[in-house]
N, C-alpha and C positions, 0 to 999 in steps of 0.2 A: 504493500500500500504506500503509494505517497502522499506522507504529510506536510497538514500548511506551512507547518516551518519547522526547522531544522532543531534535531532532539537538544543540540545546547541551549536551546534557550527556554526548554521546558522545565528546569527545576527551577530558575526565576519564576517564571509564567505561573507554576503551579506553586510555590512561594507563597506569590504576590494574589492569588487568587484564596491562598487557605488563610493568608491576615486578613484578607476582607471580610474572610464570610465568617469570622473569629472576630473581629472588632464589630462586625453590624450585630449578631449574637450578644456576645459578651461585654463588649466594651458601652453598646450604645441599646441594648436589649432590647432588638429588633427579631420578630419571627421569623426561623430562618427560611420557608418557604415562602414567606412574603417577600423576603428581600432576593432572595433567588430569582423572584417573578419579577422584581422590580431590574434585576441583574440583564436578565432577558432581554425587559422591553425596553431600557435606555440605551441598545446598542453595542452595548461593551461586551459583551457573551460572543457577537458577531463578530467584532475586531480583534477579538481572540483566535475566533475560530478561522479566522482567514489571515492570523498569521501577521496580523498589523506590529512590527517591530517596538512601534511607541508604547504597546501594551501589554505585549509578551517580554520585552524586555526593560521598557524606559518608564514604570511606575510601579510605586509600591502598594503594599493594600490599601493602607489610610484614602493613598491617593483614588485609587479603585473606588474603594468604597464610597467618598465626598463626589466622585463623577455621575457612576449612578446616583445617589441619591438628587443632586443637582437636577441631574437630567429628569428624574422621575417626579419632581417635584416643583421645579423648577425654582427652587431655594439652593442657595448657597450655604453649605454645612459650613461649620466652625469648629472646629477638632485639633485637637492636639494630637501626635502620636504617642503611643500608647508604649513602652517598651516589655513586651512577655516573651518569658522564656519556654513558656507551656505549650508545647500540642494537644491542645484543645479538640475534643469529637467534632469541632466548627468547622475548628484548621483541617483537621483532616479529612473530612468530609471536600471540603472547597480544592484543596492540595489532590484528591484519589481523582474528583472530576476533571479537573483539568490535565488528568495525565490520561483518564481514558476516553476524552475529548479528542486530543492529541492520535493518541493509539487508533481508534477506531474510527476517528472522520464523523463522528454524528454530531449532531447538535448540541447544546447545552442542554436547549429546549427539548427534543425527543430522549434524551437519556433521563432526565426527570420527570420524563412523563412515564416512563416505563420504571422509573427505581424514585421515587419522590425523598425528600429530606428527610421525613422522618425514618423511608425505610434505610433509608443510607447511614442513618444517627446508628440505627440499631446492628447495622455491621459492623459498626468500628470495634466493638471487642473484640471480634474475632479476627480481623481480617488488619486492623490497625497497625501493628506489626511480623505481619505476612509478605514475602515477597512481593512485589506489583503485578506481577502475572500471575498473581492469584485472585487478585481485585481484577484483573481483567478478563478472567476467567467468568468469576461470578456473575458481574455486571453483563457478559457475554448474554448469559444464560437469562438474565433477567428478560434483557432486552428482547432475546427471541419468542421469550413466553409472553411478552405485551400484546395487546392486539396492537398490529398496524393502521396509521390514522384514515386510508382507503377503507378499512373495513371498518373502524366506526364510524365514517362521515356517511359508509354507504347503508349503513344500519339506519341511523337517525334519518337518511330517507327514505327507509321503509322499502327499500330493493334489492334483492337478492341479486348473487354474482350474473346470474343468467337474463337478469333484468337488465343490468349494468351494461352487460355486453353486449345487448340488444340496442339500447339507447345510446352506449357513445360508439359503439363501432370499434370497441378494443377487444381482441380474442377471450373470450372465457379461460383460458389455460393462461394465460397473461397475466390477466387482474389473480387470479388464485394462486399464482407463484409471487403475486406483489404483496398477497395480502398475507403469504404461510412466511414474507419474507425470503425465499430462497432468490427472489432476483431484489435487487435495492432499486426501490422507486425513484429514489435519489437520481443514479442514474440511467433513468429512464427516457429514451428519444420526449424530446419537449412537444411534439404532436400529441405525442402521446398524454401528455399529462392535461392538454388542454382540450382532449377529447372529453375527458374522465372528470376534470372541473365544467365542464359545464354540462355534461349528463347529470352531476351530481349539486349545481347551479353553487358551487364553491369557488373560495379562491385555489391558484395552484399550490401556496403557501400553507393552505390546510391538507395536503396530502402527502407534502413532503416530509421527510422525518429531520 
């Protein structure tokens, strides 16, 4: 697999990503699935995952941290940095996803939707001090056992796979190897995905992982 960027600057990146989600937790007692969600939708989760150098390598969590909030709010945080020695279940939660962000190519957004913060809280005993290709292991296994967002955008509209295939014009054997995951919708020819958003009158954005 090629990733967005280059493994030296993932122990920063994942660093800089387990003080955030450790100082929004602990330093400023924020919920961490809320600020996860908030992580998302200001942007910053994207600039990671595409490898943007300013963020994988040129800030720290604080900084992290005050951006999204900024962006989500569109307030200016006031914070001081915090100095801890502790890996915190925060840290490590924020430090495991940005390594199998990295690893696997998915989203911030589709790996907590199929492993969410609280259940990621609940692996850290065991997994806290395990090699990393053990966490990627896991997290592997989690992610397959998710449903894929094709098959619950195609649920909520009330169509079965042969419905589907009938109204966008994509194979039956297509959509059922997108939705068991054995092919990545991700990349999937872009016809393709715009046959299937508007059979399912979504955006392309709700089917991608």
């Amino acid at each position: 697999m090629t990733h967005a960027y280059d493994q030296l600057y993932l122990a920063k990146s994942s660093r800089a990503v387990g003080n955030m989600l450790h100082d929004a937790v602990y330093a400023f007692n924020m919920d961490g699935t809320d600020f996860l969600n908030r992580f998302i939708q200001s942007d910053v989760a994207r600039q990671i995952e595409h490898g943007n150098p300013k963020y994988t390598a040129g800030k720290s969590g604080l900084e992290l941290f005050m951006e999204v909030m900024e962006k989500t709010t569109g307030k200016t945080q006031n914070a001081e940095p915090v100095e801890s020695f502790d890996r915190s279940d925060a840290y490590w939660v924020g430090w495991m996803l940005t390594h199998y962000q990295w690893y696997s190519g998915k989203t911030f957004k589709s790996i907590l939707a199929a492993v969410p913060f609280h259940e990621l809280l609940g692996l850290y005993k065991t997994l806290h001090e395990a090699d990393i290709n053990k966490s990627y292991e896991v997290l592997d296994m989690h992610c397959k056992r998710s449903e894929s967002r094709l098959q619950t955008v195609r649920k909520q509209c009330g169509l079965t796979q042969q419905a589907l295939a009938n109204e966008s014009g994509v194979s039956l054997h297509t959509i059922r190897a997108y939705e068991r995951k054995s092919k990545d919708i991700n990349k999937a020819q872009f016809d393709i995905i715009i046959k299937l958003a508007k059979a399912l009158r979504c955006n392309v954005s709700d089917l991608t992982e």
